[in-house]
C-alpha positions in Angstrom: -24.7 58.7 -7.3 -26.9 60.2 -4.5 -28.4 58.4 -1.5 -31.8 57.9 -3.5 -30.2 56.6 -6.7 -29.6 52.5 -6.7 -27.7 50.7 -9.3 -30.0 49.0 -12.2 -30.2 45.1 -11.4 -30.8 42.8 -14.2 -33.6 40.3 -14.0 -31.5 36.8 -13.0 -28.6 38.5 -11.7 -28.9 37.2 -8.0 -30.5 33.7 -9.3 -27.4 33.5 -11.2 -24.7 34.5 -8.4 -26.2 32.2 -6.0 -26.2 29.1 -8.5 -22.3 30.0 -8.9 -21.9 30.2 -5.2 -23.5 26.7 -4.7 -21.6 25.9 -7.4 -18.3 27.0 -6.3 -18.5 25.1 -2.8 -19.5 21.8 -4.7 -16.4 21.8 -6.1 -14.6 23.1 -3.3 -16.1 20.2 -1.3 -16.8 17.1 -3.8 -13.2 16.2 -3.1 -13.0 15.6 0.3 -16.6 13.9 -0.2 -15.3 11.7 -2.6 -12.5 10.1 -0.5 -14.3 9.5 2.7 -17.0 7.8 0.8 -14.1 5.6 -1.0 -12.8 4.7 2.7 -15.7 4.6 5.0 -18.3 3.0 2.9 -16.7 -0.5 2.7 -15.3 0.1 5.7 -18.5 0.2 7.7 -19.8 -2.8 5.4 -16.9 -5.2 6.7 -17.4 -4.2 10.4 -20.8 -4.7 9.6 -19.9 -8.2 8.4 -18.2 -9.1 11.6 -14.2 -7.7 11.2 -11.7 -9.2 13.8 -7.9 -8.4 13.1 -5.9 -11.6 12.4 -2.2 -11.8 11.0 -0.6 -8.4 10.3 -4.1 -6.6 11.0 -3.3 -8.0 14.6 0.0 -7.3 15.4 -0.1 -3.7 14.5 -3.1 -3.6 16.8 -1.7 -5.5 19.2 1.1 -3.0 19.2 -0.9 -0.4 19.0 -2.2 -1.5 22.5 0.7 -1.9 24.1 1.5 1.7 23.2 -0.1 3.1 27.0 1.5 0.3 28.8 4.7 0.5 29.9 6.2 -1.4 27.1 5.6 0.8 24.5 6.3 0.0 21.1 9.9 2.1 19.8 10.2 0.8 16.3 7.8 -0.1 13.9 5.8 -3.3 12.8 8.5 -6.7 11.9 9.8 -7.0 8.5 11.1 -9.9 6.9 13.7 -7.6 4.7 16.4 -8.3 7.7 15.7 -12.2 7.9 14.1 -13.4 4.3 10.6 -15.2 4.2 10.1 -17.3 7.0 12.2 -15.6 9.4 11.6 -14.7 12.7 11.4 -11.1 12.7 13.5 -9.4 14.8 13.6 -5.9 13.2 10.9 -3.4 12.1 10.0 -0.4 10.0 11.9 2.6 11.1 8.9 3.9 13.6 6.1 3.6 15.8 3.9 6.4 14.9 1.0 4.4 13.4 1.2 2.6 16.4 0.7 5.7 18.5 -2.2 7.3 16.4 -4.1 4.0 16.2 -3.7 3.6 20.1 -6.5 5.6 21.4 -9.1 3.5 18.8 -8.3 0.0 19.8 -8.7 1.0 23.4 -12.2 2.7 22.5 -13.3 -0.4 20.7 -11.1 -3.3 21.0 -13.0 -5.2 18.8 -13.0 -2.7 15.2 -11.1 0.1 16.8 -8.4 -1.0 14.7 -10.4 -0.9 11.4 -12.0 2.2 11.6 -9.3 4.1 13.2 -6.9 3.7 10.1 -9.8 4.4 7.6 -10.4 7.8 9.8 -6.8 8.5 10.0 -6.2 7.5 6.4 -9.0 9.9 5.7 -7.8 12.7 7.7 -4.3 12.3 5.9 -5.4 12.5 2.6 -7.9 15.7 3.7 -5.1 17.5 4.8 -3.2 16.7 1.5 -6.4 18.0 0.1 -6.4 21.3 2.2 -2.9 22.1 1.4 -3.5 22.1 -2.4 -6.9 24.0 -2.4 -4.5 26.9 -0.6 -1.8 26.6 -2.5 -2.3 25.6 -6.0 -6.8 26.0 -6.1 -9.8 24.0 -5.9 -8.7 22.1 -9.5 -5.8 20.5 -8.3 -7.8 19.2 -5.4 -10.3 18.0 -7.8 -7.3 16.0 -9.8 -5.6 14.8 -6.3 -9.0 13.3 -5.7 -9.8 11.9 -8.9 -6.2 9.8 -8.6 -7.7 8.8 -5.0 -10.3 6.9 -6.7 -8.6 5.8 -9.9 -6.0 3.8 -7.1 -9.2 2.2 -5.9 -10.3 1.1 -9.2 -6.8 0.0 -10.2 -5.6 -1.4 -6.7 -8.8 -1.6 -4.8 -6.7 -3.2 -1.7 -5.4 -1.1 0.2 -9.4 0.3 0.7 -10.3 -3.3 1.4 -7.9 -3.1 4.3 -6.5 0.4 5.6 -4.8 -0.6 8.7 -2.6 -3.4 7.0 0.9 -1.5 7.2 1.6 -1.1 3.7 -1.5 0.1 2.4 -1.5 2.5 5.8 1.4 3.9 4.4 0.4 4.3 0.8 -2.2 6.7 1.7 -0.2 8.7 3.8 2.6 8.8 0.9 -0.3 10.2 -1.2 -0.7 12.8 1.1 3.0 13.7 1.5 3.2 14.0 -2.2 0.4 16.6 -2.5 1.9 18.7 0.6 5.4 18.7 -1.2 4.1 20.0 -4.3 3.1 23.1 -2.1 6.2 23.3 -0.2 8.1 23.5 -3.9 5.8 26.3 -4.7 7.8 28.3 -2.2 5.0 27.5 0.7 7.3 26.5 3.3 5.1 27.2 6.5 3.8 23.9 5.1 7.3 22.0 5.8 6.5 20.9 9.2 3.2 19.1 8.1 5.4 17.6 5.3 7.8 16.1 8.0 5.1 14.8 9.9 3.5 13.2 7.2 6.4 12.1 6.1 7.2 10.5 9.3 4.2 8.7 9.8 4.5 7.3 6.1 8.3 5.7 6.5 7.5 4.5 10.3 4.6 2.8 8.6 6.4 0.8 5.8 9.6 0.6 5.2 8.8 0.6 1.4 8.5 4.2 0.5 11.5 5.4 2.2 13.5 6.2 -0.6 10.8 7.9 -2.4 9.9 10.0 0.8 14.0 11.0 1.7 14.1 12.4 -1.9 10.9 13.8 -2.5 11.5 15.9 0.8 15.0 17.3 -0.1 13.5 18.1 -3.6 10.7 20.2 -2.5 13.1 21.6 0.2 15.1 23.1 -2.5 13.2 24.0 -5.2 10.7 26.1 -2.5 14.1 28.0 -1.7 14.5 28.6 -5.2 11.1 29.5 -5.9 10.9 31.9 -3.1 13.1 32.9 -0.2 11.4 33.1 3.2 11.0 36.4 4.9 11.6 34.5 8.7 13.2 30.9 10.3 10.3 29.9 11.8 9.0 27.2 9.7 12.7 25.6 10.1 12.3 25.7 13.9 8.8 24.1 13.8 10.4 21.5 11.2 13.2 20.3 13.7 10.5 20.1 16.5 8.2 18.4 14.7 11.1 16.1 13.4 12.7 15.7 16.9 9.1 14.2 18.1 8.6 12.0 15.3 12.5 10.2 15.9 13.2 10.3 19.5 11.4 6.6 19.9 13.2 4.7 17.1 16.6 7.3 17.8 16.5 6.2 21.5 16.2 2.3 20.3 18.8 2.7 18.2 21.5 4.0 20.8 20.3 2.4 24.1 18.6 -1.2 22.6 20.2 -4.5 22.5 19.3 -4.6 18.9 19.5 -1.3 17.1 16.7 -1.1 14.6 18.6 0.9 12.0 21.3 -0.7 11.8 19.3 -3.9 11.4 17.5 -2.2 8.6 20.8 -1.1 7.2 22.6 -3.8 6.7 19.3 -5.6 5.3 19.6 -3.0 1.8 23.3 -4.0 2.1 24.7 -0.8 3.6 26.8 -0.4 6.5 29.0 -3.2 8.6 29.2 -6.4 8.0 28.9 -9.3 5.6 27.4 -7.8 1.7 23.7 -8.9 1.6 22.8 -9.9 -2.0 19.9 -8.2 -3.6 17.6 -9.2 -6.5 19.7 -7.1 -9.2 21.0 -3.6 -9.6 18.6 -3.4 -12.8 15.6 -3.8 -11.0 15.4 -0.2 -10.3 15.3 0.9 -14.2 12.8 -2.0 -14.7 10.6 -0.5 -12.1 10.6 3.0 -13.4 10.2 1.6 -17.0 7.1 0.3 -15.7 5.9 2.8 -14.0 6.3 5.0 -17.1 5.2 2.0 -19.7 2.5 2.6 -22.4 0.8 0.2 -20.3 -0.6 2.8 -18.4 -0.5 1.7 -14.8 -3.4 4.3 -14.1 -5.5 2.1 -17.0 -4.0 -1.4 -15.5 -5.0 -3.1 -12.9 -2.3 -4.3 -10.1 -0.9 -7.5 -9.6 -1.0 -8.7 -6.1 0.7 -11.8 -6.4 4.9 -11.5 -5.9 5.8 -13.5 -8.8 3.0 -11.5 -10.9 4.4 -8.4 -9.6 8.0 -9.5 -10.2 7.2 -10.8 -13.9 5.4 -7.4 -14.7 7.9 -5.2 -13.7 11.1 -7.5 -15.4 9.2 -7.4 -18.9 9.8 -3.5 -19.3 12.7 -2.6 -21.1 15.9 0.4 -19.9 14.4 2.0 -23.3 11.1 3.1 -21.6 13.4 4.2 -18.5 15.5 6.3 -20.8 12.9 8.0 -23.1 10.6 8.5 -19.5 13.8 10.1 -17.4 15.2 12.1 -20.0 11.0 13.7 -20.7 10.7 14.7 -16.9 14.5 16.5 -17.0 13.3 18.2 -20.5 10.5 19.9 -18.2 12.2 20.4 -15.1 14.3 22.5 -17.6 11.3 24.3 -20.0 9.6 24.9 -16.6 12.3 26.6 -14.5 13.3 28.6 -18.0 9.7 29.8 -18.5 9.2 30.7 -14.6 5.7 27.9 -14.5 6.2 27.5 -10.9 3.4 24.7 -11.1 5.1 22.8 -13.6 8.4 22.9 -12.0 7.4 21.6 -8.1 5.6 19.2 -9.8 8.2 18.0 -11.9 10.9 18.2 -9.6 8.4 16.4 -7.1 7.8 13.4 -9.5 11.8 12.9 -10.6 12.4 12.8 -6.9 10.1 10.0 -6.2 11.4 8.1 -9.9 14.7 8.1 -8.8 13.3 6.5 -5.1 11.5 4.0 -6.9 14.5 3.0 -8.2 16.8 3.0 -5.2 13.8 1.1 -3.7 14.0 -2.0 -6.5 17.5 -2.1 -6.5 18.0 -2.6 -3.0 15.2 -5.5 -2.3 17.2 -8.5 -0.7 17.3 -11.8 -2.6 15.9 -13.6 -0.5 13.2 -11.4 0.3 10.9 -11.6 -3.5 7.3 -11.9 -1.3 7.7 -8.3 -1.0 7.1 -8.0 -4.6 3.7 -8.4 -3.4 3.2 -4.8 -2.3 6.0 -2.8 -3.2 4.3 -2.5 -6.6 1.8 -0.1 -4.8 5.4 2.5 -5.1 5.3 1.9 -8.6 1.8 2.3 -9.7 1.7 5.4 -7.3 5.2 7.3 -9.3 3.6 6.0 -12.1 0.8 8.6 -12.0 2.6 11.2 -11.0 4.6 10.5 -14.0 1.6 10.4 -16.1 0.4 13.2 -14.5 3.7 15.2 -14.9 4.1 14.5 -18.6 0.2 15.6 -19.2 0.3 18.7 -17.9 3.6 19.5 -19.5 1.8 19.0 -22.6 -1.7 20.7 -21.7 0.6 24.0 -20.6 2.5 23.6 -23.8 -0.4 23.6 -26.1 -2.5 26.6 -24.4 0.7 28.9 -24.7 1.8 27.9 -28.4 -1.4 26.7 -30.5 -4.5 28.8 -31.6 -7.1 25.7 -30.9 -9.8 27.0 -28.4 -8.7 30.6 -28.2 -12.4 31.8 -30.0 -14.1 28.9 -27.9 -15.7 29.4 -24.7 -17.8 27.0 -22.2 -19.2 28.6 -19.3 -17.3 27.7 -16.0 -21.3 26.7 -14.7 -21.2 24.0 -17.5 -17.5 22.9 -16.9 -18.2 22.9 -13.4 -21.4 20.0 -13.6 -19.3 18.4 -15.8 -16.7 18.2 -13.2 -18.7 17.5 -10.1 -20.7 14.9 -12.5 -17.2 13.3 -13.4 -16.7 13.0 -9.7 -19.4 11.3 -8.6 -19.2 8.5 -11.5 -15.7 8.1 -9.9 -16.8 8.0 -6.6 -19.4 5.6 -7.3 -17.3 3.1 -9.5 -14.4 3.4 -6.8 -16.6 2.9 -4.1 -18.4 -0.4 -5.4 -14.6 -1.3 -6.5 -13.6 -1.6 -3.4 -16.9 -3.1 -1.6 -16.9 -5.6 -4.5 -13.0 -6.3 -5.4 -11.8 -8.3 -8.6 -8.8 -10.7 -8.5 -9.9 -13.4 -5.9 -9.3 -13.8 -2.7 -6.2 -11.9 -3.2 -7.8 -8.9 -2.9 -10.4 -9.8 0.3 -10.0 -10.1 3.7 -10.2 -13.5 5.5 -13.7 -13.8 7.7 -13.0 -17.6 7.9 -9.7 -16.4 9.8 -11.6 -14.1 11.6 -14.4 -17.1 12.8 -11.6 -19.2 13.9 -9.2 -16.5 16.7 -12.5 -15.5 18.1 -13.7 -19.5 18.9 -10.0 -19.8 20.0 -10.2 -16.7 22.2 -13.6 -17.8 23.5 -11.8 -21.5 24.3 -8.9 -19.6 26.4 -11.2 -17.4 28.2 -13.9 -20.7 29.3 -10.8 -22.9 30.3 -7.8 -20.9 31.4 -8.2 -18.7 34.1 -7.0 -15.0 33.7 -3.4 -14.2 33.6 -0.4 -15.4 31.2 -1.3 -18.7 28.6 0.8 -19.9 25.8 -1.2 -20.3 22.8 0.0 -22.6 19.3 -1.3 -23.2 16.2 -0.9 -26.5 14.5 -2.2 -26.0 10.6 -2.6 -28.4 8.2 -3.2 -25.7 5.5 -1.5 -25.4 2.8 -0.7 -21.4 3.6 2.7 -21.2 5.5 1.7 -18.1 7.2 -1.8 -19.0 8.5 -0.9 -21.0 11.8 1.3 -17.3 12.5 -1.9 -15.5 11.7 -4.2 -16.8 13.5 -1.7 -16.8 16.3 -1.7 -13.3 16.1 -5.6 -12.8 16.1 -6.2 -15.0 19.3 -3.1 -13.5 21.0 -4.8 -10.1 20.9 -8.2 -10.7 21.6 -7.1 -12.4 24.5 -4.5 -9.5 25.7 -7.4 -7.1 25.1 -9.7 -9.0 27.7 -7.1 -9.1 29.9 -4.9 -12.2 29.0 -1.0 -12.5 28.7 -0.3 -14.7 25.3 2.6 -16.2 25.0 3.4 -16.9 21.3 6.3 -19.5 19.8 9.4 -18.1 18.2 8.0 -18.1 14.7 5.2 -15.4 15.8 6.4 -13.6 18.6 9.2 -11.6 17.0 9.0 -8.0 17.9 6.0 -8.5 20.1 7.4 -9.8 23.0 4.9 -12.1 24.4 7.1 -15.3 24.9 5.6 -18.7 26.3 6.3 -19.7 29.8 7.5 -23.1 30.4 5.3 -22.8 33.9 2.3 -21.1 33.0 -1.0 -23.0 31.0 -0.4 -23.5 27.4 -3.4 -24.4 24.6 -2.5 -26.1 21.3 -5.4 -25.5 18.5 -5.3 -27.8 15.7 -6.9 -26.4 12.0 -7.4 -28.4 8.9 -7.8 -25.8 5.6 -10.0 -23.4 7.3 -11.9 -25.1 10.0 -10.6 -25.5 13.7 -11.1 -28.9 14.3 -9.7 -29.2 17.8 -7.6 -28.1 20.8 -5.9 -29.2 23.9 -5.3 -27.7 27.0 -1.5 -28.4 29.1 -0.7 -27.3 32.5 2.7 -26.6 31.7 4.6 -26.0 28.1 5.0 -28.8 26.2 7.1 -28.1 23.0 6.8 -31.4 21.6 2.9 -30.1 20.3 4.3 -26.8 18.7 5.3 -26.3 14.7 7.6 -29.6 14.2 4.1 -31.9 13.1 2.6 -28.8 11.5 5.9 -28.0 8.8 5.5 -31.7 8.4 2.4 -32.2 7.2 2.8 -28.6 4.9 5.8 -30.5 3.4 4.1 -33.3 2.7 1.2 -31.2 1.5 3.2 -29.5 -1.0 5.2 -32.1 -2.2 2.0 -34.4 -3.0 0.4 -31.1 -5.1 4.2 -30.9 -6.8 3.8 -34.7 -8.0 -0.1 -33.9 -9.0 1.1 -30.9 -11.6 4.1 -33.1 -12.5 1.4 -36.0 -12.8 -0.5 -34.0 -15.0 2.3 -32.1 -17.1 3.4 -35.5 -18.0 -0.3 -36.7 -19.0 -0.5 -33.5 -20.8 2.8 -34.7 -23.2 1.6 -38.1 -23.7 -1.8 -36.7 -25.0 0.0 -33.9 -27.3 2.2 -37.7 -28.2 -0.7 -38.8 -29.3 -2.1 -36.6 -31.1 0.8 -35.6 -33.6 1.0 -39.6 -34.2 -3.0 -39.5 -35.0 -1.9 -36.5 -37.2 0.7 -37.8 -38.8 -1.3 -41.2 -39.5 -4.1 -39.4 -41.2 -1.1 -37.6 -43.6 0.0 -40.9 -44.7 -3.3 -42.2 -44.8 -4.3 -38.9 -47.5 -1.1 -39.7 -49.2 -1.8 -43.2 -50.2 -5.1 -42.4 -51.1 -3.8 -39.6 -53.4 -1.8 -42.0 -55.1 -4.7 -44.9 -55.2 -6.8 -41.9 -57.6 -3.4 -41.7 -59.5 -3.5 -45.3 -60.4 -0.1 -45.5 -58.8 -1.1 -48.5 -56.5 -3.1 -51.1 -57.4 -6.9 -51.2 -56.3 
């Protein structure tokens, strides 16, 4: 071809190129559109609607403040699994990091800082899980990660309501540690270091998904090395720095603290010294998994937030589902590694990894800990997809390889494309308006009545009490056992973040650290259902006005609703009484007049 001779160009060529580039970078990008829109959206709508953190939403970012003082947080936010429901608690999740990242938001906005600092980070977590597969498996498997995103949402719309509450934190953060240790299985293991950070974040967060995140890691560890030997160490030394910065907090608390964390959080699963700690049952585990794996699809199911719902729907699944699931994900663990699909085989080793977590997880919950039903479930709906997931694309990499159907017909990618990026925004939508509009009662919103009531408390302290250290008490008449602790919570840091020293009783101080003093000003509040209906200010502590009245009254609360539905059980009976004795009256009656047409009995 000479200097004057150009190549012919079809009419359409370059109109047709620049549609699949546009193309191309919707898909590319609809993912990471999809999930901030799923997390910012309602989030913006509930700041808008006036968002104050009480109960756990305000310990964390009480916590979270504390974390540039110089009594930094070294452990992570109390859990009852050391002490039961009810306790005072003493020990926490295995490390501060949430702490840490939400730090520099609740001193930019003390007010929502909290809020929108977990949605960002949230967001930022599950981008990065996004990133990672884009590189290492293509834009598709993005494209699935975020269509799982928003089928959670839909399923358990939640942990969107309310990012920063530690469990659901940690959820989305688990979802990201999941898609990063699919690539590292694939043999990427520059990509361990993220893993461990993630990872790190996610068990610091919630104790919950521990197991799942200890095996999951050591899976992808090894089948990457199998997949792939690495040409240099470096990734290992990055993954023990990155590791050694994560645990130096809740590692120094454990050697050097009056209470060691870890070996609170041991003994609470039953491991390590002292007395055996009785758990639920060893058979929980297989329940769990069978449940995860059940016909009841748990991607098609919406998710119990109740503990005694979630307890009841994991106990009715059968050891036959847990067999018949198990045994399905070792069958293509096997297939895959024989037939070299290196996709197949991370992800399967990935998901029986996390199943056999899940497991450990149910087995080990204490007794007398069954509120934690409540959101431990999120594990199981979570490995539940992946098992769904798992098991699908064994079957969809079975069928291209071995049957004919399809081979003659094509689709262009333009058209499978739309259809893709269309799919995605239906999803996006229907999550989105999920979330901003959740099913299931006020199970599944967040508490603005709760909210109205710390920040008329707050305003009380900061008119009456002059700035510097103030005991503050609840006395609740509700029928909630944890709302007095709550809203406890909620005044005690709006008041620290105005400059206030709370004191808190026993019940709600726990890891915090903020106890009354007998000589400083002390304010008792007093709240009937939801409304505050009155308060008094002390110049000294005076425990005689703290919980004793409250518990009280709660007792005799409850026990008057007990003789109510036993009032109205009984009523029930005597009306069913009645009405077989109408029934069998009318029989009789049908029977003699049977016999009256006979001529059997006289007129």
């Amino acid at each position: 071809m000479t200097l004057t001779e150009a190549p012919e160009v079809k009419p359409g060529e370059p109109e047709v190129a620049a549609s699949r580039s546009v193309l191309d970078t919707a898909v590319q990008m609809a993912p990471y559109a999809a999930i901030w829109i799923v997390l910012l959206v309602p989030t913006l709508r509930t700041m808008a609607r006036g968002w104050r953190p009480v109960g756990d939403d305000a310990s964390i970012a009480l916590q979270a403040w504390n974390t540039f003082s110089l009594h930094a947080p070294l452990v992570g936010q109390g859990t009852g699994a050391a002490t039961g429901t009810g306790g005072v608690q003493t020990t926490g999740d295995p490390g501060p990091l949430g702490f840490w990242l939400l730090a520099p938001f609740v001193h930019i906005d003390p007010g929502q800082g909290a809020l929108i600092g977990a949605a960002l980070l949230c967001g930022a977590a599950l981008s990065l899980g996004l990133y990672v597969l884009q590189k290492s498996a293509g834009p598709w498997a993005a494209v699935v990660f975020a269509l799982v995103v928003a089928d959670l949402a839909i399923v358990s719309p939640f942990p969107f309501v309310d990012p920063l509450w530690n469990s659901s934190f940690s959820s989305f953060w688990f979802l990201s540690f999941l898609a990063v240790a699919f690539a590292v299985g694939l043999g990427n293991l520059r990509y361990l270091p993220l893993l461990v950070f993630i990872g790190s974040v996610t068990i610091d967060s919630h104790l919950l998904f521990l197991p799942c995140a200890a095996l999951t890691l050591i899976a992808a560890v090894v089948c990457g090395l199998l997949l792939k030997r690495p040409a240099g160490y470096r990734w290992l030394w990055w993954t023990i720095g990155v590791a050694a910065v994560c645990w130096v907090a809740p590692l120094g608390q454990q050697l050097f603290g009056s209470h060691p964390n870890g070996t609170a959080l041991l003994h609470s699963v039953g491991l390590g010294s002292g007395p055996p700690i009785k758990t639920v049952s060893s058979m929980m585990g297989l329940h769990a998994l069978a449940r995860a794996a059940s016909p009841k699809a748990v991607w098609a199911t919406p998710r119990p937030l109740s503990p005694i719902a979630s307890y009841s729907d994991v106990l009715h699944n059968g050891t036959l589902v847990f067999c018949f699931a198990f045994a399905a994900l070792v069958a293509v663990l096997v297939l895959a590694s024989r037939h070299k699909k290196t996709y197949l085989l991370s992800l399967s080793a990935v998901t029986i990894a996390s199943a056999i977590g899940l497991v450990v997880l149910y087995a080990r919950v204490p007794a007398d800990y069954k509120l934690s039903f409540g959101w431990i479930s999120l594990a199981v709906w979570i490995v539940g997809i992946c098992i769904w997931g798992t098991l699908g694309f064994a079957v969809v990499t079975w069928a291209r390889s071995r049957l004919p159907v399809g081979r003659g017909f094509r689709v262009s990618q333009s058209a499978v494309k739309t259809c893709v990026l269309v799919l995605m925004a239906i999803a996006t939508v229907g999550a989105t308006a999920v979330v901003m509009f959740p099913y299931g009662g006020n199970g599944q919103r967040l508490d603005f009545a709760a909210m109205r009531r710390v920040q008329s408390e707050a305003a009380f302290v900061e008119k009456e009490v002059p700035r510097g250290e103030v005991g503050i008490a609840v006395r609740s008449s509700s029928l909630s056992f944890f709302q007095g602790i709550e809203d406890e919570h909620g005044t005690a840091y709006l008041l620290r973040t105005v400059g206030w020293v709370p004191g808190l009783p026993v019940g709600a101080d726990g890891l915090l650290d903020y106890p009354i003093h007998s000589d400083k000003p002390f304010v008792v509040f007093n709240e009937h259902e939801t409304s505050l209906t009155g308060f008094k200010r002390y110049d000294h502590y005076s425990p005689s006005e703290l919980l004793p009245p409250k518990n009280l009254k709660n007792l005799k609360n409850l026990k008057n609703l007990k003789n109510l539905k036993n009032l109205k059980n009984l009523n029930q009976n005597q009306l069913n009484k009645l009405k077989n004795l109408k029934n069998l009256n009318q029989n009789q009656l049908n029977k003699l007049k049977n016999l009256k047409k006979k001529g059997a009995l006289p007129g």
